[in-house]
Backbone as CSV, one residue per row, in Angstrom:
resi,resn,N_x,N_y,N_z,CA_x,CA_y,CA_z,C_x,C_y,C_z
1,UNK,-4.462,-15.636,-17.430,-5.621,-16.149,-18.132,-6.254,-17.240,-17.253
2,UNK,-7.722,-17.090,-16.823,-8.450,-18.295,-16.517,-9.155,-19.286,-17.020
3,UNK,-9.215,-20.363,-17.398,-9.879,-21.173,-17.736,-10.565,-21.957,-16.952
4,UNK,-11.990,-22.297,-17.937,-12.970,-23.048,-16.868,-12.861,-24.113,-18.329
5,UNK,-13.423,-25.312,-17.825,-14.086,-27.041,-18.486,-15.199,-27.186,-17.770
6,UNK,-16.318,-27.023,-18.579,-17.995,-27.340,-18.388,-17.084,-28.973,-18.751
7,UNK,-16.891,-29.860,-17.226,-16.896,-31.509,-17.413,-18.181,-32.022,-17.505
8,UNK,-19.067,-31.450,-17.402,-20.218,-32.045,-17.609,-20.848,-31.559,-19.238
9,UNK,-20.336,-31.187,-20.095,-20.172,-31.107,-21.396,-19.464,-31.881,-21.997
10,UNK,-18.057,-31.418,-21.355,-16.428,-32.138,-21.729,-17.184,-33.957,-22.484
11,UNK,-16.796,-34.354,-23.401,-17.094,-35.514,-23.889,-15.806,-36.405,-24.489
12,UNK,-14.401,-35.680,-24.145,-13.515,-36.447,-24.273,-13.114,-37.002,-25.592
13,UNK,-13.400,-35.635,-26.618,-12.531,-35.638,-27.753,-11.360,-35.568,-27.840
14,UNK,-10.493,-34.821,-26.678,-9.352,-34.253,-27.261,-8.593,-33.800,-27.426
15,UNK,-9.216,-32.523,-28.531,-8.957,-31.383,-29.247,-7.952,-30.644,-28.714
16,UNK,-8.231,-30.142,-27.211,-7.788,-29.112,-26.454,-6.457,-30.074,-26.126
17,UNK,-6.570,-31.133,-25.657,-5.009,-31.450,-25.274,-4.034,-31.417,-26.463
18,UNK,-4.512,-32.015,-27.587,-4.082,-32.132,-28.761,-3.069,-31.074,-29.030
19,UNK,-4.010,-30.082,-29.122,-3.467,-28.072,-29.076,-2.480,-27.543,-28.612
20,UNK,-3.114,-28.343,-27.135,-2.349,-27.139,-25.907,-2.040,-27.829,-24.870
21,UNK,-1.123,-28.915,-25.229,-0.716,-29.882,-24.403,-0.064,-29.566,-22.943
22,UNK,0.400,-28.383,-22.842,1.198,-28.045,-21.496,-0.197,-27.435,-20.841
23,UNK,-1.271,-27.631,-20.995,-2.889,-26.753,-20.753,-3.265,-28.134,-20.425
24,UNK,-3.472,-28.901,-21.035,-4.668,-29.567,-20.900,-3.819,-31.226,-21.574
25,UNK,-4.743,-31.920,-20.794,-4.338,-33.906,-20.525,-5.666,-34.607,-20.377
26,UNK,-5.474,-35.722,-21.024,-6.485,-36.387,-20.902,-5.903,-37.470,-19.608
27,UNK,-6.536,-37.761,-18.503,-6.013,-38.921,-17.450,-7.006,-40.031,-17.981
28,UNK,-6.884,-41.263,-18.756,-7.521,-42.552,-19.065,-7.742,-41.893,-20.159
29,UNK,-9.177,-42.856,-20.342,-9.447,-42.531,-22.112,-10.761,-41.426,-21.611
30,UNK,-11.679,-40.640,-20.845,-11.951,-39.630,-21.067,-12.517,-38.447,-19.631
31,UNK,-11.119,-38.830,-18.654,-11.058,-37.723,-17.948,-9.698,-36.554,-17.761
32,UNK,-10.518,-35.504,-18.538,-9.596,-34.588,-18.499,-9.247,-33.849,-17.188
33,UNK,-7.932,-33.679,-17.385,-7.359,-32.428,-16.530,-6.426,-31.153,-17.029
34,UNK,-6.255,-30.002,-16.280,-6.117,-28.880,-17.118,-5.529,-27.776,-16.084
35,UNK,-4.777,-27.225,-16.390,-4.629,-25.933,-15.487,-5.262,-24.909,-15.664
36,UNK,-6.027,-24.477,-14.615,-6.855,-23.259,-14.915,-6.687,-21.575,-14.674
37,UNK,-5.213,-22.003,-14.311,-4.330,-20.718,-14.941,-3.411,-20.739,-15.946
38,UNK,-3.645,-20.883,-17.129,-2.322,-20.814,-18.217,-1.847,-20.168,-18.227
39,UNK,-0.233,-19.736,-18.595,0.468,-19.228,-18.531,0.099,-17.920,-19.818
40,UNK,0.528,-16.428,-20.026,0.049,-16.092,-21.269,1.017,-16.609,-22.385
41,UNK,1.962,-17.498,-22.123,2.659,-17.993,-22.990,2.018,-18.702,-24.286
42,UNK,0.963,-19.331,-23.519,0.287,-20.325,-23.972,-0.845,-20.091,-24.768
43,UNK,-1.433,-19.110,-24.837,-2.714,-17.854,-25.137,-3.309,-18.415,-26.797
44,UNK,-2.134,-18.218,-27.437,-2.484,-18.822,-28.840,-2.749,-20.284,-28.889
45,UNK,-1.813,-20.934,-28.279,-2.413,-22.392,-28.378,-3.882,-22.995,-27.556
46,UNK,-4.024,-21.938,-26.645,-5.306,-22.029,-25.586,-6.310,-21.494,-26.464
47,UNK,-6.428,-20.545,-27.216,-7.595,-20.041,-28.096,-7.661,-20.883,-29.368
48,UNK,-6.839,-21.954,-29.606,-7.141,-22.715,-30.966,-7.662,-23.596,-29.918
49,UNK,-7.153,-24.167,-28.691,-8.188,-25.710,-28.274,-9.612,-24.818,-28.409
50,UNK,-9.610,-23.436,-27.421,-10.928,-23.165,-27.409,-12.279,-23.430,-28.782
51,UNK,-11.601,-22.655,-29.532,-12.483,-22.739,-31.027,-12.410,-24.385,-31.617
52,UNK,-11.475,-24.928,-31.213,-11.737,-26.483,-31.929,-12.441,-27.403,-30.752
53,UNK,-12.897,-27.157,-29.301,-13.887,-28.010,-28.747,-15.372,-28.140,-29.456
54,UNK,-15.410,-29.321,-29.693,-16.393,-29.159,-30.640,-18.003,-29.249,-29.614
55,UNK,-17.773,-29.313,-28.375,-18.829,-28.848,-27.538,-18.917,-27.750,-26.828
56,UNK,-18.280,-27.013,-27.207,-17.779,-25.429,-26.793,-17.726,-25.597,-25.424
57,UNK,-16.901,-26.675,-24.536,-17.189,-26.916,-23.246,-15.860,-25.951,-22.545
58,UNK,-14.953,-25.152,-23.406,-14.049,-24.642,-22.807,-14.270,-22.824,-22.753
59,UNK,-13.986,-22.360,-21.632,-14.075,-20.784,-21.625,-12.770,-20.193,-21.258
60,UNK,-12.564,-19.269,-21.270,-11.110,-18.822,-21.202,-11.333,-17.245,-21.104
61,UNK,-11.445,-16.845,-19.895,-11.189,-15.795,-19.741,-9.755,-14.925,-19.182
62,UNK,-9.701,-13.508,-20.179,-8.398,-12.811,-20.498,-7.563,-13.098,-21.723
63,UNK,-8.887,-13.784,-22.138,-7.797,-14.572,-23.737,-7.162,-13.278,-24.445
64,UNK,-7.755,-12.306,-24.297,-7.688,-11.281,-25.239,-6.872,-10.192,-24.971
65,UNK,-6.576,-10.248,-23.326,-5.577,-9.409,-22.607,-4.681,-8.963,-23.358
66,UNK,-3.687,-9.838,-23.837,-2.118,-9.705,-24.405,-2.706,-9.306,-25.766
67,UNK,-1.428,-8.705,-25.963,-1.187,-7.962,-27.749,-2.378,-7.089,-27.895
68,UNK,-2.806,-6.909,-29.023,-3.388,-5.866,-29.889,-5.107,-6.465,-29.267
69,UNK,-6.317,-5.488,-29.192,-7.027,-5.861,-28.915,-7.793,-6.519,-30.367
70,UNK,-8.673,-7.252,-30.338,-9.198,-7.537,-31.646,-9.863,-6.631,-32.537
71,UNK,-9.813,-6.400,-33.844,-10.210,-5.376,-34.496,-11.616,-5.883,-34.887
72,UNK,-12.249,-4.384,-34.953,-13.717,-4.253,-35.083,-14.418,-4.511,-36.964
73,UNK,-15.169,-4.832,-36.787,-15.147,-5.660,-38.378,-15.030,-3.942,-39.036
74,UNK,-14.384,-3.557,-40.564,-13.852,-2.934,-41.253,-13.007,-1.989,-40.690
75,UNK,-12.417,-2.112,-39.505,-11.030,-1.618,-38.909,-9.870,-1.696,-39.840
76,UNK,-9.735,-3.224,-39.850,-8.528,-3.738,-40.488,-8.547,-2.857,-41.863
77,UNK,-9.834,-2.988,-42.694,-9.316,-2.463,-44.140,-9.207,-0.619,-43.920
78,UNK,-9.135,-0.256,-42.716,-9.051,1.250,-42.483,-7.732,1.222,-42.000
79,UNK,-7.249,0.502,-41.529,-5.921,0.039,-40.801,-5.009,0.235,-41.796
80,UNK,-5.746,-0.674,-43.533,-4.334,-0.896,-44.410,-4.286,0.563,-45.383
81,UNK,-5.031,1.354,-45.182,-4.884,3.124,-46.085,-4.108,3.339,-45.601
């Protein structure tokens, strides 16, 4: 999985370290640092920082690689017949 930080968005809420602490650190009070290869270990905790940056400054591509691909809206209720 790759990840990018728009730092010139980044405004040093947080969120993402909060999450996905072995991902992402804040160095002082608001410069982040981050590995921009996560492990896929990490995948679930990397897609909750994603959705909780509240400046959508994080991207993450291959999030979706691992497991089941995401289901297409009324899949699931065709899934449970």
């Amino acid at each position: 999985m790759r990840l990018v930080v728009d730092l010139n968005k980044c405004q040093g809420y947080a969120q993402c370290a909060f999450l996905a602490p072995d991902v992402f650190a804040m160095h002082g009070e608001e410069s982040l640092v981050y590995d921009p290869r996560a492990e896929q270990e990490q995948r679930e905790r990397v897609a909750r920082a994603v959705a909780a940056c509240p400046v959508q400054a994080i991207t993450a591509d291959g999030l979706d690689e691992a497991g089941d691909p995401p289901a297409r809206p009324g899949e699931e209720a065709a899934r449970d017949r």
